[in-house]
N, C-alpha and C positions, 0 to 999 in steps of 0.2 A: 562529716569531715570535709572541711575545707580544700579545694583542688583548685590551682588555676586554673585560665581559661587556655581552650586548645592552645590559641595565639601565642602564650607566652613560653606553654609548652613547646611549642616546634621553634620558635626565635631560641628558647633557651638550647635545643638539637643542632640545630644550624650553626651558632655561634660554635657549637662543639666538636662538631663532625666536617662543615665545611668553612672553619675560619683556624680553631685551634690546632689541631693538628697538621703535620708539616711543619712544622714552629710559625702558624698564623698564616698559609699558606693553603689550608684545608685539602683534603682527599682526594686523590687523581684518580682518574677512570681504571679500575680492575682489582684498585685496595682492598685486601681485605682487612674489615674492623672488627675486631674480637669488644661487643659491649655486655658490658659489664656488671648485673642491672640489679640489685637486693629487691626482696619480693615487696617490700615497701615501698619501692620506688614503682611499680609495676606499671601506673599511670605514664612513665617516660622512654617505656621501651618502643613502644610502638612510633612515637616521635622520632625517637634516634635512628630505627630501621630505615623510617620512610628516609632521612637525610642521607644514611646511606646510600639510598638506594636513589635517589635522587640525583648522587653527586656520578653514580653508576658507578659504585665502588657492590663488593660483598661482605653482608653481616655476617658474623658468628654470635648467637647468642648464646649467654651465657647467663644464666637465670639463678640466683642464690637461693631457696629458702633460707627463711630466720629463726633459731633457733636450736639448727642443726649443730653447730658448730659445739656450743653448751654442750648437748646430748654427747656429740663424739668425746669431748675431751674427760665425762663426766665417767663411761665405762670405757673406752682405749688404753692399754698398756704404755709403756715407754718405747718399746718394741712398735708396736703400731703407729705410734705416732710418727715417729723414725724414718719408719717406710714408708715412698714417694715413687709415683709409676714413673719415672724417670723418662721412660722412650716418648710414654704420652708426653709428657708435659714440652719437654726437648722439642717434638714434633711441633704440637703445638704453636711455639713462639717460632720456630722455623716456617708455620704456615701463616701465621699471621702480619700483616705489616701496620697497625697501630693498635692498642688500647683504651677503651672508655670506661672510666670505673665511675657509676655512679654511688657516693658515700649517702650512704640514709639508712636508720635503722625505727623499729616499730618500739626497742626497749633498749637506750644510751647503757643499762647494766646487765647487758644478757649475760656476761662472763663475771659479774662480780663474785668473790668466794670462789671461782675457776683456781684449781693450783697453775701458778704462774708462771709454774717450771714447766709445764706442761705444754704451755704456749711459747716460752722460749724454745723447747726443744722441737715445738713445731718450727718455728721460724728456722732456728739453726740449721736444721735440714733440709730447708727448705732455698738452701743458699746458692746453692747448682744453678737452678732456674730462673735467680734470680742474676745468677755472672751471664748466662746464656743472654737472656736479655739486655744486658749492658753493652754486652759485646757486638750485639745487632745494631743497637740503639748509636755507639760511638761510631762503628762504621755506617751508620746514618741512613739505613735503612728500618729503623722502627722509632715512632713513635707513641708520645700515649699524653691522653689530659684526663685530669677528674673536674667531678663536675657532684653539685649537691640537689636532693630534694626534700624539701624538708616534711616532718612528720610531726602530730602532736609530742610525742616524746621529747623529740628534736626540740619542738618549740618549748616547751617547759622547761626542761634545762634550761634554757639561754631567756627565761623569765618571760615568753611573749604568746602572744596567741596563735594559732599556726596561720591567720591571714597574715597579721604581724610579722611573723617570719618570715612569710613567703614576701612581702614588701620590702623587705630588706635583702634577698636573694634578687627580687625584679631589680631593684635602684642600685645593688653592686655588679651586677652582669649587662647595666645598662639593655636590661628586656623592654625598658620603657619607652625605647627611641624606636622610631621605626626603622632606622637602620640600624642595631646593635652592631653586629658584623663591624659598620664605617665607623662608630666610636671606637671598637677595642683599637681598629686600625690606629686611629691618632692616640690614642691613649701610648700604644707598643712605641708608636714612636720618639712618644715622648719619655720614657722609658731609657730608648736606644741611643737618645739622645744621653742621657747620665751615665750609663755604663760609659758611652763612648770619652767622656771627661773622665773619668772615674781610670779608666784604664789608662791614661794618657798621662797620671800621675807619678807610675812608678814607686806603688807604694810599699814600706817593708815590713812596718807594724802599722797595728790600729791601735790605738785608748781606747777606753769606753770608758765613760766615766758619769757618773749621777749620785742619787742619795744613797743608791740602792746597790752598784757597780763601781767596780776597781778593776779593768781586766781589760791585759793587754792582748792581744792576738798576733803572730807572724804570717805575713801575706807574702809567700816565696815570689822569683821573679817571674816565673813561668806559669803563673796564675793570671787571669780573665775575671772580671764583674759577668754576672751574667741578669737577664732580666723576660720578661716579655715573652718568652717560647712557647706560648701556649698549651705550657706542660700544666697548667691548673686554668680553673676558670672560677672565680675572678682571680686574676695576679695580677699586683702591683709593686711588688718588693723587689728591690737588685742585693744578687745577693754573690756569694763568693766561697768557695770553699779551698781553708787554708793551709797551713802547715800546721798540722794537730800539733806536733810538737814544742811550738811556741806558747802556746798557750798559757798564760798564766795569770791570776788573781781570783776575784770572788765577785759571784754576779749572784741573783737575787729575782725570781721572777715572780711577778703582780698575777699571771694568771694561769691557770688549773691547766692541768696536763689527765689528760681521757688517755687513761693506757688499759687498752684489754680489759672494757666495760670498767675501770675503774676509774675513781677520781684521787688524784696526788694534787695536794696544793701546798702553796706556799713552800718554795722549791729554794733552797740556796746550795751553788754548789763552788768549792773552793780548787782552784788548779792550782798546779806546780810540773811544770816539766812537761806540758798537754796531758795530762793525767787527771781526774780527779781524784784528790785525795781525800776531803772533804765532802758529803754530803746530808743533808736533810730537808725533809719534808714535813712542814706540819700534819698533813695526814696522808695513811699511808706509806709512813716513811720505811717499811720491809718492802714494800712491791718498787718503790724507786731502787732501795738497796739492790735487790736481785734483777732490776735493770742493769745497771752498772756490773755485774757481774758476767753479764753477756761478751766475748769477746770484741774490745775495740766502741764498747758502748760507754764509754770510761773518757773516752778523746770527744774533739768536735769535728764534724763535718761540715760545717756550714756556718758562715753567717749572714745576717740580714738584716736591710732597715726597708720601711716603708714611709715613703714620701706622702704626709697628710692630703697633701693636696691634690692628690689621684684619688684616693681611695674616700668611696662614698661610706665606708661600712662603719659607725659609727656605737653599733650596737654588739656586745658580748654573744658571740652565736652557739658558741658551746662546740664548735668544730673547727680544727687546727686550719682547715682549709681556706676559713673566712678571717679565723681568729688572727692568722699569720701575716695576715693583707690588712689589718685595720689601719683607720687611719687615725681620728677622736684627734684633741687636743696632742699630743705631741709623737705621732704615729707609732710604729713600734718597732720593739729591736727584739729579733729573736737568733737563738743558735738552735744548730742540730746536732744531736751527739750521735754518731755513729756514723751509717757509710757519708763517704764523700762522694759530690758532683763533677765525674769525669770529664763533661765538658768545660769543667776550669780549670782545666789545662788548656795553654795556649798553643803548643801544637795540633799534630793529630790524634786524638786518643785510641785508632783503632789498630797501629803498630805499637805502644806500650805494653810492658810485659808487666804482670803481679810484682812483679822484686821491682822493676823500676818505678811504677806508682808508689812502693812501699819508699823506697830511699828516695822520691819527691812529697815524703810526707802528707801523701794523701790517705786518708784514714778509711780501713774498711773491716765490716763487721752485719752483717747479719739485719742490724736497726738500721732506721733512717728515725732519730726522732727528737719533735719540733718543738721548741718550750720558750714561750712567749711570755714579752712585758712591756708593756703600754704606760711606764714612767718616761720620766725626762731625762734625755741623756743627753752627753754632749761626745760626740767621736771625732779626736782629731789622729789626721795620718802621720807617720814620718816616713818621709822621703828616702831613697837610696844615698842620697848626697846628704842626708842629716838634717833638711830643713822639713817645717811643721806645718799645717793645712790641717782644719779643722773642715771639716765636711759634711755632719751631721747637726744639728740643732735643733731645738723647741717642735722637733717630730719631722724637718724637712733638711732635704741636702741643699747645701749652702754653696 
């Protein structure tokens, strides 16, 4: 099995431990790093400690086996699944001050045939610990980035060889330079540079519009672009999370959505009122249905484009997390249906209350999830004053 060489493994740590987190600021002396590491990935754990420990922060590690997951949900009641050590977990994020999730698996369908209520009803309960974290995160003491390594599994889905894959992970996280670190830097900034026009526009609605897209979006005024944070690695996408309530027409996505070891494609889904009313999948289409059934999984939380001409990632990877940053001929525009990104709020998110998030139309729910298309679109804005700016094109912001 194919492995990078050390080199790229600790450049790939570095870039993650001591540049992304802190929103691109990296790890200050005494942090604790809760990482994150599936038994696939095993070859990266010891890279991420040493950066920790380098930076003179403290690791937690947190080592997944694969495969457990299956086994639990295949004999676990509904009851069992339900129940969450609550004080643990609580604690937990209370002792921790960032997160490193490394995404890699040894088999892309461990959960396939999995009842996918079963895995909702994990999530759903699992919603406590996931506000506990929000809460840390807005008042601006926790952060967190993912980061991939990829596996033959990995690499077969996405059509390539696992050297192949791994050349494509090296040339999107710029491992290749000998300073990674000093590119993301300019890369962020050029990034910061487009939110910083982007928010300067006062925008109310977005269009989206292409062969495949009809659908407008509401962008309130107390909303921010956001971009750059080194909440993933590689990111290149500015994105923004809206008024779900606006939301309305029919979008149409080019590419596969991996939900809980499963594959859904060919995805169109029709709004009215920020609601989905309409939905289908050429396959799969019960496991999207009982997505949408999830509270609040039904609105959108997000949208985004990505600027071609950042993004080196050129190839289908089979994961949301590169998938979501592509760039290719006309880069991509994705949404996310469920929870919304509380720092696009242009206030402070960490004196907001649940009802006042709710009545500024920020969408919250259980999911965060990301559903990507790499067609040609064209996004123009309208103004507060009623005039028109087109912004997106042939895959870059104009």
């Amino acid at each position: 099995m194919y492995i990078p060489p050390d080199s790229i493994l600790k450049k790939y740590a570095d870039v993650l431990i001591k540049f992304a987190l802190w929103d691109g600021k990296g790890i200050r002396k005494g942090d604790v790093v809760s990482l994150e590491v599936p038994e696939s990935a095993k070859p990266m754990l010891i890279p991420l400690q040493t950066a920790v420990l380098e930076a003179q922060g403290q690791p937690i590690i947190h080592y997944i086996p694969e495969g457990i997951k299956r086994a639990f949900y295949e004999v676990a009641t509904a009851g069992q699944i339900a129940w969450k050590p609550k004080k643990y977990l609580l604690e937990r994020i209370e002792t921790i001050d960032h997160v490193v999730h490394i995404i890699s698996t040894s088999d892309k369908f461990e959960l396939k045939g999995t009842d996918s209520k079963k895995i909702m009803l994990d999530r759903a309960t699992s919603k406590f610990a996931m506000k506990a974290r929000d809460i840390k995160e807005n008042a601006g003491k926790l952060t967190w980035t993912l980061g991939l390594f990829g596996t033959e599994a990995m690499a077969a889905e996405a059509g390539l060889s696992l050297e192949d894959y791994w050349n494509e992970i090296i040339t999107a996280c710029f491992l290749d330079f000998d300073d990674p670190i000093a590119r993301w830097r300019e890369v962020f900034d050029e990034i910061a540079s487009t939110q910083e026009k982007l928010n300067l526009l006062e925008v109310e609605w977005l269009h989206i519009e292409g062969a495949d897209v009809d659908l407008k979006i509401k962008i309130d005024k107390n909303r921010k672009w956001l971009g750059g944070s080194g909440r993933n690695i590689p990111s290149f996408e500015v994105f923004i999370s809206p008024d779900w309530r606006g939301t309305t027409g029919k979008i149409t996505f080019n590419q596969p959505l991996y939900h809980y070891g499963n594959l859904i494609e060919g995805i169109t889904l029709t709004f009215k009122d920020g609601k989905v009313i309409k939905a289908y999948a050429r396959e799969n289409d019960d496991l999207l249905q009982e997505m949408l059934e999830v509270p609040g999984a039904d609105s959108i939380g997000e949208f985004s484009l990505t600027d071609k001409r950042l993004s080196k990632i050129n190839h289908f990877m089979a994961e949301t997390l590169f998938d979501e940053n592509m760039g290719g001929p006309f880069g991509n525009t994705h949404i996310a249906l469920g929870k919304s990104y509380h720092d696009s709020f242009t206030g402070d998110p960490s004196i907001i209350t649940d009802l006042q998030w709710e009545d500024m139309g920020f969408n919250d729910s259980a999911l965060h999830t990301d559903i990507i298309s790499t067609t040609d679109r064209i996004v123009t804005a309208t103004l507060i004053d009623g005039s028109e700016v087109v912004i997106y094109r042939d895959g870059m912001f104009v």
